[in-house]
LUMKELUM-677998 format. One record per residue (C-alpha): residue number from 1; residue in one letter; chain; z, y, x. Coordinates in Angstrom, 1 decimal. Each point is the difference from the previous one (the first is absolute). Layout:
N
- NUM, A, A, Z, Y, X $
...
# end
This chain:
103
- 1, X, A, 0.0, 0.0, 0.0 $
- 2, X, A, 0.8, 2.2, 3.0 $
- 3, X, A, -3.4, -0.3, 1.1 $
- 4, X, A, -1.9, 0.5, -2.8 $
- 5, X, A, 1.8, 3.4, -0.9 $
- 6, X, A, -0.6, 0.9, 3.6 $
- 7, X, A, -4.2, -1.2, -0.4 $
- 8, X, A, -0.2, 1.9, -3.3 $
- 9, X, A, 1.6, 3.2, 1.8 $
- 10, X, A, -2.5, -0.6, 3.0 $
- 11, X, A, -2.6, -0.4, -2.1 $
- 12, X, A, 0.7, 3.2, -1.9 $
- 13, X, A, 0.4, 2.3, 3.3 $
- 14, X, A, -3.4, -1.7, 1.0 $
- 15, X, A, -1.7, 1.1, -3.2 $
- 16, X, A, 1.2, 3.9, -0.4 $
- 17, X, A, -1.0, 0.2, 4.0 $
- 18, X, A, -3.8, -1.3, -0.6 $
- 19, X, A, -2.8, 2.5, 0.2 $
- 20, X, A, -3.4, -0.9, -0.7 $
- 21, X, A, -2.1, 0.5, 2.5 $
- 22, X, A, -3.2, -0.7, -1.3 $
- 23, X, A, 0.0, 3.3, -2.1 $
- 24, X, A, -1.6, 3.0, 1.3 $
- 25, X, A, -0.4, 3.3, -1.6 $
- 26, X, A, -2.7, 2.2, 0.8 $
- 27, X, A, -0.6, 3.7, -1.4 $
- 28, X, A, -3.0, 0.0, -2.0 $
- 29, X, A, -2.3, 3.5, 0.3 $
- 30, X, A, -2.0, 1.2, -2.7 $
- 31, X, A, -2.3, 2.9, -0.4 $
- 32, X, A, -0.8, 1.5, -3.4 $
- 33, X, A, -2.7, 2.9, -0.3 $
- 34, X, A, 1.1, 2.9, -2.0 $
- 35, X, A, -2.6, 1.1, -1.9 $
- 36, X, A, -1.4, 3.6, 0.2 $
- 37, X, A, 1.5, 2.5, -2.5 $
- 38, X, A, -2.8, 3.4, -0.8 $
- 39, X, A, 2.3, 2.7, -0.7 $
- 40, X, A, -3.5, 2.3, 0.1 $
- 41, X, A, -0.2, 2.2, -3.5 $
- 42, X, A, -3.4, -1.1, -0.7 $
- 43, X, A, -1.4, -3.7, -1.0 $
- 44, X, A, 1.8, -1.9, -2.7 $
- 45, X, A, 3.8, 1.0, 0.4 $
- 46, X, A, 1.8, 1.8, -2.7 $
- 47, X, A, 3.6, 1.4, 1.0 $
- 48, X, A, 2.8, 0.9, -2.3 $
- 49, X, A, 3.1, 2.2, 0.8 $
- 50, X, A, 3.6, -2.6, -0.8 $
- 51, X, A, 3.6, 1.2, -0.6 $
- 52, X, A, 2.0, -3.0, 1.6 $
- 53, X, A, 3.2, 1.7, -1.0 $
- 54, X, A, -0.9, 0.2, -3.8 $
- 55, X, A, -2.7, -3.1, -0.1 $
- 56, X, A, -3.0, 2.0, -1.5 $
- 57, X, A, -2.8, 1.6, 0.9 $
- 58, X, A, -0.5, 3.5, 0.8 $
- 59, X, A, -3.9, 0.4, 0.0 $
- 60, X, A, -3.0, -2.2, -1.7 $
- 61, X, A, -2.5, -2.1, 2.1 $
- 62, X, A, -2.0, 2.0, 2.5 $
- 63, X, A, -2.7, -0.2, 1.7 $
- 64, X, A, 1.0, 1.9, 2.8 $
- 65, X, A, 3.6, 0.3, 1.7 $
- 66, X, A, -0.2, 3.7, -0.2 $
- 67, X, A, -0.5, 0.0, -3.8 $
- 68, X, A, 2.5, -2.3, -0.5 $
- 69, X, A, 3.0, 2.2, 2.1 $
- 70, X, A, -1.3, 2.9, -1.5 $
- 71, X, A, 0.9, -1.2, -3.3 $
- 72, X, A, 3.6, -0.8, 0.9 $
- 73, X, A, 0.5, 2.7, 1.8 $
- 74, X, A, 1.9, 2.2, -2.8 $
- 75, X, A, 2.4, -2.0, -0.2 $
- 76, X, A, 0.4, -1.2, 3.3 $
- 77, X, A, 1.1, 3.6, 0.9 $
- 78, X, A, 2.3, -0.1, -2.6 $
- 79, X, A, 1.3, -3.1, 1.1 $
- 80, X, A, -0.2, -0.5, 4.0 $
- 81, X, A, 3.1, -2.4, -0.3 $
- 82, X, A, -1.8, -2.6, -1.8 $
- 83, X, A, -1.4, -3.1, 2.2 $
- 84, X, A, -4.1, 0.0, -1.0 $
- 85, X, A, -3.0, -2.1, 1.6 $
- 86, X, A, -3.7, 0.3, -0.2 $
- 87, X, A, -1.1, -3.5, -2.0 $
- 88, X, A, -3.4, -1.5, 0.4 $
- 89, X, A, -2.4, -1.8, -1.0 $
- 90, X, A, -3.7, -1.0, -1.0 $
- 91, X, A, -2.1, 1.2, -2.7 $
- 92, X, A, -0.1, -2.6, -2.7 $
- 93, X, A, -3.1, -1.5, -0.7 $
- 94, X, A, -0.9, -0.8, 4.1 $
- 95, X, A, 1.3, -2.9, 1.8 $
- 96, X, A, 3.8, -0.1, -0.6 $
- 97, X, A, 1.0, -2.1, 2.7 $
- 98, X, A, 0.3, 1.2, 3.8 $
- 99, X, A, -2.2, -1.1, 2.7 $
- 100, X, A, 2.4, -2.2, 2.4 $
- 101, X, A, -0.1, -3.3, 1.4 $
- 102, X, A, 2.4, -2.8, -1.5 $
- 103, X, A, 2.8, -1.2, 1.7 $
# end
């Protein structure tokens, strides 16, 4: 009985102690290709002026970024503590879905 208690505590020391040494890790490297964004004013972008503070919009859809700032711009000066951003997109109607390669 003396030896087996004594195996079955050898045998557990043994087992926390094992590595495996047929496991390697290796860092895997990808590389993704962000797509190109056109921020020009011409082509088939709209823009729209966007209160992030009150979640609505402060000008309509625009075909020009200019036209679209000028619009909010009453109440922007009202208001310069509000957060805003400059939303985009493309004109309905064309191709809806950016040019960019999967992955």
């Amino acid at each position: 009985m003396k030896h087996l208690s004594m195996a079955v505590l050898l045998l557990g020391c043994v087992s926390c102690g094992y590595e495996d040494l047929s496991v390697k890790y290796r860092p895997v490297r990808t590389e993704v290709e962000v797509p190109g964004v056109n921020h020009d004013t011409g082509g088939d972008l709209q823009y729209m002026v966007y209160c992030t503070d009150e979640d609505r919009a402060l000008s309509g859809w625009e075909n020009s970024r200019s036209a679209a700032e000028s619009q909010a711009r009453e109440y922007l000066s009202a208001h310069p503590d509000r957060a805003w951003t400059v939303l985009w997109r493309q004109k309905p109607g064309g191709r809806l879905v950016p040019k960019h390669p999967r992955g």
